[in-house]
C-alpha positions in Angstrom: -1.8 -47.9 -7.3 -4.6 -49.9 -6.3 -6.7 -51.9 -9.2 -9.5 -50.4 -10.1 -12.8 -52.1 -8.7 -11.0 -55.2 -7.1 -11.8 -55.0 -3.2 -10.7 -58.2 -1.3 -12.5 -60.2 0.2 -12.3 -58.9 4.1 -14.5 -61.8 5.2 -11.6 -64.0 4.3 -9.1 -61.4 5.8 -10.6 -60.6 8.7 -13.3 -63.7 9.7 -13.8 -62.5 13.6 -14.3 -58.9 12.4 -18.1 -58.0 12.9 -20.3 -57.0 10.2 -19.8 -53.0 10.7 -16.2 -53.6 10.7 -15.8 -55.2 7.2 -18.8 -52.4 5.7 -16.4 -50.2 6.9 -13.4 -51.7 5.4 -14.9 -52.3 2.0 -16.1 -48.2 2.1 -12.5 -47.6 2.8 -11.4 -49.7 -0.2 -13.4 -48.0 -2.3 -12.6 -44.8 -1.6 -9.0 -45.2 -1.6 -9.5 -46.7 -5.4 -12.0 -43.7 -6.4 -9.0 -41.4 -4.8 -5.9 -43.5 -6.3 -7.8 -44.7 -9.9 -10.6 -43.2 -10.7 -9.9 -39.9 -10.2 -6.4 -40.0 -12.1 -6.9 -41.7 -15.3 -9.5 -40.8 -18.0 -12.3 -43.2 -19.3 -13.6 -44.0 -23.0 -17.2 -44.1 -23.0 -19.2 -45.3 -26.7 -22.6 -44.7 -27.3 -24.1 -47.9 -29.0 -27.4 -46.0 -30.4 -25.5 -43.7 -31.8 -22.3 -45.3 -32.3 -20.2 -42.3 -31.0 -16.8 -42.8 -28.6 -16.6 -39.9 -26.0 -13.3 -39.2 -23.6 -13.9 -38.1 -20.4 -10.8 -36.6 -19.2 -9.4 -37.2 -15.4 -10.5 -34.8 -13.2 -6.8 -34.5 -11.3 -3.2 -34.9 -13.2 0.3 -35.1 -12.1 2.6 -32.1 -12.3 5.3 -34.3 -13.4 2.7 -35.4 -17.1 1.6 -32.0 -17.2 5.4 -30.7 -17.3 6.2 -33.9 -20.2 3.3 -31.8 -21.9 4.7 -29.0 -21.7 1.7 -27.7 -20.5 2.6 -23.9 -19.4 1.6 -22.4 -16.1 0.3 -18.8 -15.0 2.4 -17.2 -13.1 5.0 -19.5 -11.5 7.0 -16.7 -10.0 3.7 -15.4 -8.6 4.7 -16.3 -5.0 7.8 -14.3 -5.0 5.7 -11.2 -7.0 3.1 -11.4 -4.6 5.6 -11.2 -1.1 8.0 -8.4 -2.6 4.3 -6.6 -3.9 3.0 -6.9 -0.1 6.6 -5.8 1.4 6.1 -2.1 -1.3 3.1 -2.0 -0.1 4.0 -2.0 3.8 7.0 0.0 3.4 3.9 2.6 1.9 1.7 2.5 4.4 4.9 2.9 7.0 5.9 6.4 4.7 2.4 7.5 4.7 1.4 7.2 8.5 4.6 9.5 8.9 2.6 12.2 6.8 1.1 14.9 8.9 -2.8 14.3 8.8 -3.6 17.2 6.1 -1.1 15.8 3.8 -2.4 12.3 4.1 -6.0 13.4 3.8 -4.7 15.2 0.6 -3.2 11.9 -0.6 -6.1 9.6 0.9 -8.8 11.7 -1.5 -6.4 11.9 -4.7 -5.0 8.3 -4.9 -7.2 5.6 -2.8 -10.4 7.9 -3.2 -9.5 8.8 -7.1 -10.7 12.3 -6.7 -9.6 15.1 -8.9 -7.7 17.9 -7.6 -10.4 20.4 -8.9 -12.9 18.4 -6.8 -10.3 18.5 -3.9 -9.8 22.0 -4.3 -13.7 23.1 -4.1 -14.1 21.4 -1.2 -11.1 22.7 0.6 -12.0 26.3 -0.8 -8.4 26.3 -2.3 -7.1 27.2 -5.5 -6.5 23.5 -8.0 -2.9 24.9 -8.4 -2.6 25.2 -4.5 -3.5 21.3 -4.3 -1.1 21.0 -7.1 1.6 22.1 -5.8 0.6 20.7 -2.1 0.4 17.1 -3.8 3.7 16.8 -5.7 5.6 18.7 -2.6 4.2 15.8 -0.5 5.1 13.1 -3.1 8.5 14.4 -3.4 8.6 14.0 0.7 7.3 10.3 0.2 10.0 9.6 -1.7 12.5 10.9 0.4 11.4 8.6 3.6 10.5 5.5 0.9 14.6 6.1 0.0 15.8 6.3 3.8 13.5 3.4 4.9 
């Protein structure tokens, strides 16, 4: 890790280097140290009117402290959670497209549209048992092709 706020003398280092050259070395220098230092350790600041010390905390940490900390994190198996959530959900859509059209309309309005069955059934000028029964015949038939995919 560099020192913090100790850039070399490029003049020295470099004496047939032009002028833009060595501005653009020391920029480089510095932000390398703001990057490596400043960034990574946390600073004690004291207020002489008031006589108060305030901590700034770093603004980026190592895994490897946090873990010494024993500093829990959200969801580490998310990753794996997220791919097997995304394969169900595939393996859905795959069972559903293999629905005739009236029975995924039927299921389109009930689950992604959250409409009642009553609603459903006015509209379809059916009886609510008839979308009942329709509705848990085809859930029983995505089942069966979810089980055999």
């Amino acid at each position: 890790m560099a020192k913090p706020y100790k850039i070399p003398d490029f003049r020295k280092l470099y004496p047939e280097a032009s002028e833009e050259v060595i501005a653009v070395l020391r920029m480089t220098e510095r932000k390398m140290q703001y990057q490596e230092y400043d960034l990574k350790t946390e600073r004690t600041v004291i207020d002489q009117k008031t006589q108060t010390v305030r901590i700034i905390p770093s603004r980026e940490d190592s895994y490897e402290r946090l873990l010494e900390q024993e500093v829990q994190f959200e969801g580490e198996n998310q990753t794996e959670e997220s791919v097997i959530r995304n394969m169900q959900l595939e393996q859905l859509y795959t069972a559903l497209s293999l629905l005739s059209e009236d029975e995924q309309y039927l299921i389109r309005q009930l689950f992604f549209e959250e409409r009642t069955e009553r609603d459903l059934a006015e509209e379809l000028k059916i009886y609510h048992n008839a979308v009942h029964k329709r509705k848990n015949r085809i859930l029983k038939k995505l089942k069966n092709i979810l089980e055999n995919l």
